[in-house]
N, C-alpha and C positions, 0 to 999 in steps of 0.2 A: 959595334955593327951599325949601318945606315941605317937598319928598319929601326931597332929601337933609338937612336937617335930621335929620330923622326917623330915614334910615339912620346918618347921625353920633351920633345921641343913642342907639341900639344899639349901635354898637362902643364908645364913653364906655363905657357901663353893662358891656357885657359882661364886664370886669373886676370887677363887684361882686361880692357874695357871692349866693346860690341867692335868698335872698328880695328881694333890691332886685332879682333878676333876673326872678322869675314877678311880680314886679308891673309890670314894662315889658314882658310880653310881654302883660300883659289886657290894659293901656294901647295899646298899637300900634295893635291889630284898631280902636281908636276913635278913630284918627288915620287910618289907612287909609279909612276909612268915607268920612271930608272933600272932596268933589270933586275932583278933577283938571280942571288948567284946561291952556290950552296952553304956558304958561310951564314946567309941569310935564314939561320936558323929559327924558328918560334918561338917565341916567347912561352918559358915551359913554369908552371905553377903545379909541384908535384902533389896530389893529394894518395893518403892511403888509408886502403877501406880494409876490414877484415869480415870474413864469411866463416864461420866455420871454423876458427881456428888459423885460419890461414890469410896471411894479408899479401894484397893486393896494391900493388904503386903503382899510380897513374899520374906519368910526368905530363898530361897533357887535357888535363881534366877542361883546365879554363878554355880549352877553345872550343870549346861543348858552348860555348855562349856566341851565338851570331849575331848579339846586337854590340858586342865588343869591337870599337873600333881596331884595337890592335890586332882581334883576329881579323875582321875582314881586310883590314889592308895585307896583311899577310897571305890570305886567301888571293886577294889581287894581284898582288904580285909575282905572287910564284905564278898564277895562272897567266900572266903577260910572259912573266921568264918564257915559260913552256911553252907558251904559244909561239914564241918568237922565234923558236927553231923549230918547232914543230910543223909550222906553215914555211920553212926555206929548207925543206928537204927534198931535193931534187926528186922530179915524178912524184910527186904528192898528187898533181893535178890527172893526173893518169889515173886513181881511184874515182873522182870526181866524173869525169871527163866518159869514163866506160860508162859510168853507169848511165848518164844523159842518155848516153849513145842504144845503148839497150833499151830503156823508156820508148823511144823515137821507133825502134825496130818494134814494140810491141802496140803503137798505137794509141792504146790508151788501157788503163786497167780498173778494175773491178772488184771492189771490197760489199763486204757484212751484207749479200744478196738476201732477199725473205722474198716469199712467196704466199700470199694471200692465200684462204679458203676457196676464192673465185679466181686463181690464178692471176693476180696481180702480182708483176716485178717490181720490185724498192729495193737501189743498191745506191751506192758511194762509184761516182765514176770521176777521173782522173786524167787529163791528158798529160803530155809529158811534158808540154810547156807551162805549166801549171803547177800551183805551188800547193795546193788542197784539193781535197776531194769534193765535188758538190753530190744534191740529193738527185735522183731519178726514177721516174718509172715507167712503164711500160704496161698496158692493158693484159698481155701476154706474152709469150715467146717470142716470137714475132712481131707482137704491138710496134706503132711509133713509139721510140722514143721522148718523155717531156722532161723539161729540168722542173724542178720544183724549189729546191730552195741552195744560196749559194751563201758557204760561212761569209765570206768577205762583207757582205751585205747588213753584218749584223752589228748592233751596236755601233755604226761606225763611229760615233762620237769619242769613244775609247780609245782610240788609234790603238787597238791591239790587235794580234794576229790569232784570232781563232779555228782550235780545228774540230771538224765534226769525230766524234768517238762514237757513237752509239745512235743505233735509229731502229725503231721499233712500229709495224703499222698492225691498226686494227684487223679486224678478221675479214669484213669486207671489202678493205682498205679505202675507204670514206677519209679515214684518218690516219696520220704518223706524226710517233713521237720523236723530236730530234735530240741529242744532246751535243752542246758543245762546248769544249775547254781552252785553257789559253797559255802559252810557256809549259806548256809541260805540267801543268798541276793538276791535271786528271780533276778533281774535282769539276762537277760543270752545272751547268745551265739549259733545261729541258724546252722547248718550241714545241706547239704542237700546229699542223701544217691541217688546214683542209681542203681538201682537192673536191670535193664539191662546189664550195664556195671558191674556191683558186686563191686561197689565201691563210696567211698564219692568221691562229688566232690570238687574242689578249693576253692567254695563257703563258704566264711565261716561270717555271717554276726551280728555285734555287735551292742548293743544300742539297746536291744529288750526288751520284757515283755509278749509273748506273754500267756502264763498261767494266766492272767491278766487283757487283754485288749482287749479280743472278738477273739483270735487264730487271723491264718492267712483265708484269703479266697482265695482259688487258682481259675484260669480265666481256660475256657472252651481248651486255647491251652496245657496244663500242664505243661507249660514249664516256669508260668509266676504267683505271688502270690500276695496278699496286705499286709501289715503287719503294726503297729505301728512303729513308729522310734522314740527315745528318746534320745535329742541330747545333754543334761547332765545325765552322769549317777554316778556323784560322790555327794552321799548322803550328803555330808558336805557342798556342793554347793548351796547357794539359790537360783538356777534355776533347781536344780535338782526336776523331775515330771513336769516342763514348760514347754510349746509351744511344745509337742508333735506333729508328722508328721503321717498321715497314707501316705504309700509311695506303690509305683508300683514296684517292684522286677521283672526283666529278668532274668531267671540265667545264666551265664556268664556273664553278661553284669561286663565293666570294672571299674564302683563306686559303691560301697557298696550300695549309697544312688541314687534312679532315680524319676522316678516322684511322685512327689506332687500330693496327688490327693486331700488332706484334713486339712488343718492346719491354725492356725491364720494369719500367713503371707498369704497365698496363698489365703485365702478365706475370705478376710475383710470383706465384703458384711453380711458373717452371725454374724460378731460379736462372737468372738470365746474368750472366758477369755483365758490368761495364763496358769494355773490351768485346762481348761478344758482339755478332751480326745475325739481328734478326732477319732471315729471307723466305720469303712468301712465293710459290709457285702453283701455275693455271696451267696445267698440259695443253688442254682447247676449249672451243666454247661450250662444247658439247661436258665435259670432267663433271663431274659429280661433287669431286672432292677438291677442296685447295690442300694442299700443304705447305707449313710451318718447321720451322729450320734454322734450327741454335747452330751459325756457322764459323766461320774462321778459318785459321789457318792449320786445317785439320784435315784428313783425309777422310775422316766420318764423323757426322753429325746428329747430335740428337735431333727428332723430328715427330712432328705434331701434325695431325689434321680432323679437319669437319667437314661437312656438306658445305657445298659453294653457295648452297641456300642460305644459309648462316652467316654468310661474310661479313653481311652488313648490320646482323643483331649484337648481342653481347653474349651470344653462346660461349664456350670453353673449348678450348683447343683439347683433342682427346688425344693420348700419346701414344705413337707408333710403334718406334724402334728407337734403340739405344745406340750412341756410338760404337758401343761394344758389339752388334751384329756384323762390324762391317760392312757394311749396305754403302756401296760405292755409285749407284746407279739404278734407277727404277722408273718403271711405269705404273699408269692406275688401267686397269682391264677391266668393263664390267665394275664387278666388286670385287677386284681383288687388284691383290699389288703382287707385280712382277719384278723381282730387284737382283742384282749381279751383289755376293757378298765375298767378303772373304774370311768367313769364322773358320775358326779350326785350322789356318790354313792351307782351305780348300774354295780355290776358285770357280764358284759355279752361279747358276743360275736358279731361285729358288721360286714359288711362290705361296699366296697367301688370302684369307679372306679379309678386306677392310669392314665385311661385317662387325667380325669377333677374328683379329688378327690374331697368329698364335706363332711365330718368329724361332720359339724353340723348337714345334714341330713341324715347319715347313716342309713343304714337299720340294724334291728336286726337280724341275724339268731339262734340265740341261746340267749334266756331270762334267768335272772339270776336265779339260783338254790338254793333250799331253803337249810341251815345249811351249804350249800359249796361256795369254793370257785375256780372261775376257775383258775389254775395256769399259763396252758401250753398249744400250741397249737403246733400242727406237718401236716405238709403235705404228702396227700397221689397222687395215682395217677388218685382214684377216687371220691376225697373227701379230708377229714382232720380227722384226731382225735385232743380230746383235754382233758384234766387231771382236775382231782377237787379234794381238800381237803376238810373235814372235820377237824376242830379244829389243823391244821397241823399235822393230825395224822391219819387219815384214806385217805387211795387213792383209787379214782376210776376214770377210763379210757371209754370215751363214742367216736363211730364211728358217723361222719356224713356222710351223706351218699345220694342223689337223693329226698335233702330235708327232709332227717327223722335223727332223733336222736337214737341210739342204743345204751343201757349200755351194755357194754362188760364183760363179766362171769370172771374174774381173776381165775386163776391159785388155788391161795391161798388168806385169806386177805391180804393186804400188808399196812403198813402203810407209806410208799414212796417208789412214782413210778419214775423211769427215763424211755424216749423212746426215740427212733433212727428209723430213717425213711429212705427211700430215696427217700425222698422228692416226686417229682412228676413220678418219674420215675416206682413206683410200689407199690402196696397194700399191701406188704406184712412187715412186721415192725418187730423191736425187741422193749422186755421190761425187767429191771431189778428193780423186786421187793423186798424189805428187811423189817426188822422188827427191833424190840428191842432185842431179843434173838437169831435169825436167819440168817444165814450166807445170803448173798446176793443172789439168782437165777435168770437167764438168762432164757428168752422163745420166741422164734418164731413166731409169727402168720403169720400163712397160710391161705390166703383171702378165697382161694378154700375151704377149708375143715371148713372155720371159726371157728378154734380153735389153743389154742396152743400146743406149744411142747415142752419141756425142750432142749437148745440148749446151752447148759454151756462149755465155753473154758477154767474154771478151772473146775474142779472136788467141789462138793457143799460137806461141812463138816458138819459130823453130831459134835453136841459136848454135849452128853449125862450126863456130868456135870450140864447142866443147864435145865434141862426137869422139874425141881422143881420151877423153875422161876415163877411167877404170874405178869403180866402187868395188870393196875388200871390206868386207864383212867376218870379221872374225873374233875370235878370244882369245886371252893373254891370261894368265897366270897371275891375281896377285898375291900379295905377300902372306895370304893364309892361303894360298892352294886353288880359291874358287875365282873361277873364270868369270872375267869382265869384258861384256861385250866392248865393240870398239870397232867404229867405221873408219876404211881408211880411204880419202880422194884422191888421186894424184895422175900424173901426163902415162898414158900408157909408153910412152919412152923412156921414162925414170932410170936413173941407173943407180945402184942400191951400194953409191960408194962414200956416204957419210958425210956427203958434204950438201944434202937437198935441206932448204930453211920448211920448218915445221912448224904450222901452228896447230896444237893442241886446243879445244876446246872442251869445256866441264861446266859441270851445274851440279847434281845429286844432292836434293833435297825436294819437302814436299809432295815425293811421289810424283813428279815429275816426267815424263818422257821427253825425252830429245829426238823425235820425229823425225826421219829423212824430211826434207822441204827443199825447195831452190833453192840455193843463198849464194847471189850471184858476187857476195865477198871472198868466203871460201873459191869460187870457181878464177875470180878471176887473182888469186893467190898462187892457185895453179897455174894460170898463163906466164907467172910471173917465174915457175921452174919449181915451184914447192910443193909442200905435200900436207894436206888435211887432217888431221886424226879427232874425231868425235869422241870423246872417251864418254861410258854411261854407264859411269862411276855409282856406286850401292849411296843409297840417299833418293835416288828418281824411281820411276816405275817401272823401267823397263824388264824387269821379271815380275811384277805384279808386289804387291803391302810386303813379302819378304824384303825385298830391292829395296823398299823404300826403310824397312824399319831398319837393317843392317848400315845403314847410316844415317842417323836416328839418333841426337842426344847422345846417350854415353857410348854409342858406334859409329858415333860421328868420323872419328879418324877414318872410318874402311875410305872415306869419299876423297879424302888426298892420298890416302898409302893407295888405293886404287889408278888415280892418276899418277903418282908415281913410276907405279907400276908400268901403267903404259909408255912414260919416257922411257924407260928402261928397255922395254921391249923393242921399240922403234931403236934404237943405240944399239941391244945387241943383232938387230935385224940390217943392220947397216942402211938403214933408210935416212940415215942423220946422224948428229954429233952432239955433243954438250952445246957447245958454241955457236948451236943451230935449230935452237926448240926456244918457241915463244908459247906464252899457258893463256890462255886468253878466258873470262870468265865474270857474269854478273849478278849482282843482287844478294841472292842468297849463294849463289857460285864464289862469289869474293871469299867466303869461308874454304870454299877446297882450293881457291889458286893462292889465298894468302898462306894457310897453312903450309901448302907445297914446297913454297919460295922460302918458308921460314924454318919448315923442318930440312928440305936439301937444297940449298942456296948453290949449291955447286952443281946444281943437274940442270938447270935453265939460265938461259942466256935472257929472255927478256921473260917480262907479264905485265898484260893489263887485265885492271879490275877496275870494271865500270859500274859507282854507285855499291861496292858491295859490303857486306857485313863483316868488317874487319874488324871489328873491337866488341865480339858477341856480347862479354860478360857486362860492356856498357846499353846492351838493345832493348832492354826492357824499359830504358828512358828514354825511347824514341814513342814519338806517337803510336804508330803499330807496335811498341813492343811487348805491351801483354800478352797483343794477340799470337805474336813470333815463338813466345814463352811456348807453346802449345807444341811447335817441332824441334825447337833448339832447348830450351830449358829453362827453368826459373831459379833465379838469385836466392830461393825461399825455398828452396829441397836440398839438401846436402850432396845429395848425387847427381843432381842437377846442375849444380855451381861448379862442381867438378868437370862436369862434362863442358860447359862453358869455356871454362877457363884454357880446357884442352886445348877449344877451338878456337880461340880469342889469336888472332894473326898478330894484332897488337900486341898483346902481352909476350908474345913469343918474340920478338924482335931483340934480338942479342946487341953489344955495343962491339965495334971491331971485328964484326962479320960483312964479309964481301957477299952482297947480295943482285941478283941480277937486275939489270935497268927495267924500271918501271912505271908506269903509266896507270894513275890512277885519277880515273876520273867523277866527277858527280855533277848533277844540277842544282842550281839555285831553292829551285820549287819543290825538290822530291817528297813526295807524299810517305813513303815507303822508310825509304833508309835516308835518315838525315846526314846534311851533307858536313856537318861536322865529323864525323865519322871516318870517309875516307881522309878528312883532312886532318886527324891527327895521325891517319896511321902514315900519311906523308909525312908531317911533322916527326916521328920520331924514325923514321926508316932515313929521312936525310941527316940525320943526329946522329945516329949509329949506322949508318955504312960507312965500312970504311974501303969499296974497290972504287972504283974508276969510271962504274955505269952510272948516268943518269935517273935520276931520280924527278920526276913528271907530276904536278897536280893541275888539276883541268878543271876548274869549275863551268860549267855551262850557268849562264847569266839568264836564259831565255828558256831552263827546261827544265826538265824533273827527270823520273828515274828513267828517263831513255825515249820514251813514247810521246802519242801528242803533242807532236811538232812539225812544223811544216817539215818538205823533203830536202829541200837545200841545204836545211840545219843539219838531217839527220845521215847526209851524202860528207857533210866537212867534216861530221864527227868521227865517224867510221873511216873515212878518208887519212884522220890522224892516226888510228890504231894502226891503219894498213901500213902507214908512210915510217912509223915508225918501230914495228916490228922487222921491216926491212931492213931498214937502216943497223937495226941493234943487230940483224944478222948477218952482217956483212954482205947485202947486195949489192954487189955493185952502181946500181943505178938510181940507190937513196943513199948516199954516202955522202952528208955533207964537207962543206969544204973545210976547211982550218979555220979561217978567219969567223966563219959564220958559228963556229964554236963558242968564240971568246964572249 
């Protein structure tokens, strides 16, 4: 085979002398160039491990190493192959090309909005001709708008392409903290901006995450913040995501790094893993109390706190609650703590004294609610609001209030709510409601007049293209009997004769909800004559901690036999065909569409899996994978390693099975799921298929797991999944030609 030739004609030479060597290194980069066809198989070094009794062969262990020249050329190649049809697939630029077009029709938009104690605006604003977002603000509602700070501007000596993640302003907005990252590596770089002075200050502090790790929480003098500190941040590092710090920040002060308030050194007593994530939270400036929070990748978290008087002595964290209450959500009231739990099975509303907290006999205020589930809870000045879902698809928002409960009249229905409060300082709240077809809207409530008002800092777009849209909201049956929700998009002229292309989408894990939002991919899937299906598969939240644990480690299956399920149902509902369902899925979703593809190879026509967890029982040797250990499983339990391996997409890849074409993609940078990962499960899915679909690896050179990249990037990426799920389904108008096969 050329590749290993290639790598053989490199070790041959690497004994020459420096100049026969810098002339096979210009030489390579023009051999690499050369397509990659599917005989261009990886280079496989089997190793095997035994757990339990049971062993394990991993024909692809070595390309776990990405300083290996033979894997990344391999990695290069195949990602040149794939490219190379993938960007000459007729109407490719039609994904691209809409979406511009829609930017332009909305003007400009509007991210991560905060609202001062004095009504200052601080949001992320965007035009469409524009490749990032810059900082702004606004005195009020109404204020002039000012820019404040623009990524491009930064570091320019680095010629890199920065983008802002994360912005944070103090209470009187005097001040704002900015964060920004580069290719996609989410790690970033804190700025702090002062608008009194009209200028950043000297501050400039690294080894952050805050987009990540619970923001920062600024202290009542505004001069002074909490933040995560992460004292390895070189991904190749096996301490990298270790022994994280929540730390005390002065600004000025002369160390980057000042007190400890929360870390495994510092705080032996709680017994803090490596792995974990120490997170520190300030509800407002007014709190009493801070709180401490052993977190991760858990849906509840052990949790500490003291008087905010204390922050800065060497008092002791006093302990709250135990993971085991379930305490999914709380506020500090007075002296007491209000929190949404889910013990017993029962989703309610409980509370408690932070005098002399007592967790076992809390009081109920609010019993659970029949068909919902509560999500959210927000402080007011006279009271609390708090959010419910139905089937993670319908939202509604109820006031407490002098002991009574009030359902609040929405706007419009919405089927996800977000709300912003200020806290205790006043009754008056914002909410931002969206849907499936509908652009997101901003609204007011005004306690006085108890209603709201449209208070939108972008301008709300109509998009009169999709007024034909129908959302199908219903349940399916799966393979043990219990009903999984499942949205379905599609042209209200549909005709239900088996021949409409499908893309299914999944996730289920984490606890997770899949939230109605715009997603002007799916919509414009449908222009293209197709049909949508959201499946919200047992693993995510959307029936509340049961949903989530029912695909969970060793129930992990229910989360592909679930999706399954739903192909099945679309097929016998004649909305579609085998030969016309694409499974589309990332991250920790790459576990339910690899499983999918790998237990019924014969029910989907295409899948992409972007950046996902395709080879579990190897995730605990990824940077995050201790932390991962916590929802998937650990190598170190018996019944854990079992459940892994169930899930392991990789392991499951049979030799001389026909598997549908597929597209798996990753970044260079990914913080998350190392991109070795999907690259071996390429590597051995093109070894052992043996039908006639293509088989796709995609590294992204300039990103990480998906996010923190400008929008051009993130318009060709998605542009590939669109162009070539088409294509796999026989649309006529991505069907490339013959010649552009070869």
């Amino acid at each position: 085979m050329l590749y290993k030739q290639i790598i053989n004609c490199f070790f041959i030479f690497s004994n020459m002398n420096v100049t026969k060597l810098n002339f096979l290194l210009l030489v390579l980069p023009l051999c690499m160039v050369l397509k990659a066809q599917k005989t261009n198989l990886a280079i496989s070094n089997s190793i095997t491990d035994e757990y339990f009794g049971i062993k394990v062969t991993d024909e692809y262990r070595n390309l776990e190493d990405l300083n290996s020249l033979s894997t990344s050329v391999w990695m290069k190649e195949q990602t040149k192959y794939s490219l190379s049809l993938l960007r000459n697939i007729p109407n490719r630029q039609f994904y691209i090309d809409k979406r511009i077009e829609f930017d332009k029709k909305q003007s400009f938009s509007i991210t991560q909005l905060n609202i001062t104690d004095n009504d200052i605006y601080f949001y992320l604003k965007r035009l469409p001709q524009e490749k990032t977002s810059k900082v702004f603000y606004r005195k009020n509602f109404n204020g002039i708008e000012t820019e404040i700070f623009n990524p491009e501007s930064f570091k320019p000596e680095n010629n890199k392409k920065y983008q802002i993640n994360y912005i944070k302003p103090n209470y009187d907005g005097s001040k704002i903290v900015i964060a920004l990252t580069e290719s996609g590596k989410e790690i970033s770089e804190m700025v702090i901006y002062d608008l009194v002075q009209g200028k950043l200050l000297p501050d400039i502090l690294t080894n952050c995450w805050p987009s990540d790790s619970g923001g920062i929480s600024w202290l009542s003098d505004n001069n002074s913040f909490i933040y995560r500190y992460y004292p390895i941040i070189d991904p190749k590092s096996p301490l990298f995501l270790k022994d994280t710090e929540s730390v005390l920040y002065k600004i000025g002060q002369v160390s980057e790094k000042s007190n400890i308030l929360l870390s495994r050194q510092n705080n032996p007593d709680l017994k803090i893993n490596p792995e974990d994530f120490p997170r520190i939270s300030l509800s407002s400036k007014k709190s009493k109390y801070i709180f401490g929070q052993i977190s991760g990748a858990t849906s509840f978290k052990d949790t500490y706190y003291m008087r905010a008087t204390d922050s800065q002595s060497n008092k002791k964290w006093k302990f709250l609650f135990s993971k085991d209450d379930k305490v999914s959500d709380f506020i500090e009231k007075d002296d007491n703590v209000i929190y949404i739990s889910e013990k017993n099975g029962m989703n309610a509303i409980y509370t408690t004294s932070l005098q002399k907290p007592d967790f076992q006999n809390a009081k109920i205020i609010v019993p659970s609610i029949s068909d919902e589930v509560i999500t959210s809870i927000n402080n007011l000045k006279d009271g609390f609001l708090f959010s419910t879902s139905k089937n993670g698809v319908e939202a509604k928002i109820y006031l407490y209030k002098n002991n009574a409960i009030t359902l609040l009249k929405l706007p419009f229905p919405a089927g996800n709510i977000s709300i912003t409060t200020k806290d205790n300082l006043s009754n008056d709240f914002w909410i931002v409601c969206s849907g499936w077809k509908n652009d997101s809207e901003r609204f007011r409530y005004v306690s006085l007049q108890n209603k709201f008002i449209p208070e939108n800092v972008a301008p709300v777009t109509e998009y009169p293209e999709f007024k034909g849209v129908l959302i199908e909201e219903t349940t399916i049956k799966s393979h043990d009997g219990l009903d999984i929700p499942i949205s379905l998009l599609y042209n209200k002229d549909i005709k239900k004769d088996s021949n409409n292309p499908l893309l299914i989408y999944a996730y289920g894990a984490y606890g997770t909800n899949i939230s109605p939002s715009l997603s002007k991919t799916y919509l414009f899937w449908i222009q293209k004559g197709g049909i949508v299906a959201v499946a919200h598969v047992r693993g995510g939240g959307e029936k509340g901690e049961s949903w989530h644990e029912g695909g969970f480690k060793a129930t992990k299956p229910n989360s592909w036999k679930d999706l399954i399920s739903c192909a099945e149902y679309m097929i016998n509902g004649k909305y579609t065909s085998k030969n016309k369902i694409a499974i589309w899925g990332a991250s920790a979703g790459g576990i339910t569409i690899g499983r999918a593809i790998t237990e019924r190879p014969d029910l989907f026509k295409a899948a992409i899996i972007d950046a996902g967890v395709v080879n579990a029982t190897r995730m605990e040797f990824t940077p995050n994978g201790l932390n991962s250990a916590k929802e998937f499983g650990s190598l170190k339990i018996e019944s854990e390693f079992k459940a892994l391996l169930e899930m392991d997409a990789y392991q499951h890849i049979k030799k001389g099975e026909k598997y549908p074409a597929t597209l798996i993609t990753s970044g260079i940078n990914d913080p998350r799921v190392s991109p070795w990962m999907p690259t071996k499960f390429a590597a051995k899915l093109l070894a052992y298929n043996k039908s006639e679909n293509p088989i796709f690896l995609k590294i992204d050179y300039e990103g990480g797991h998906g996010g923190d990249i400008p929008v051009a990037q993130k318009y060709d990426n998605v542009a590939d999944t669109f162009a070539f799920a088409l294509w796999q389904l026989g649309h006529p108008d991505y069907q490339l030609k013959d010649e552009a096969k070869k």
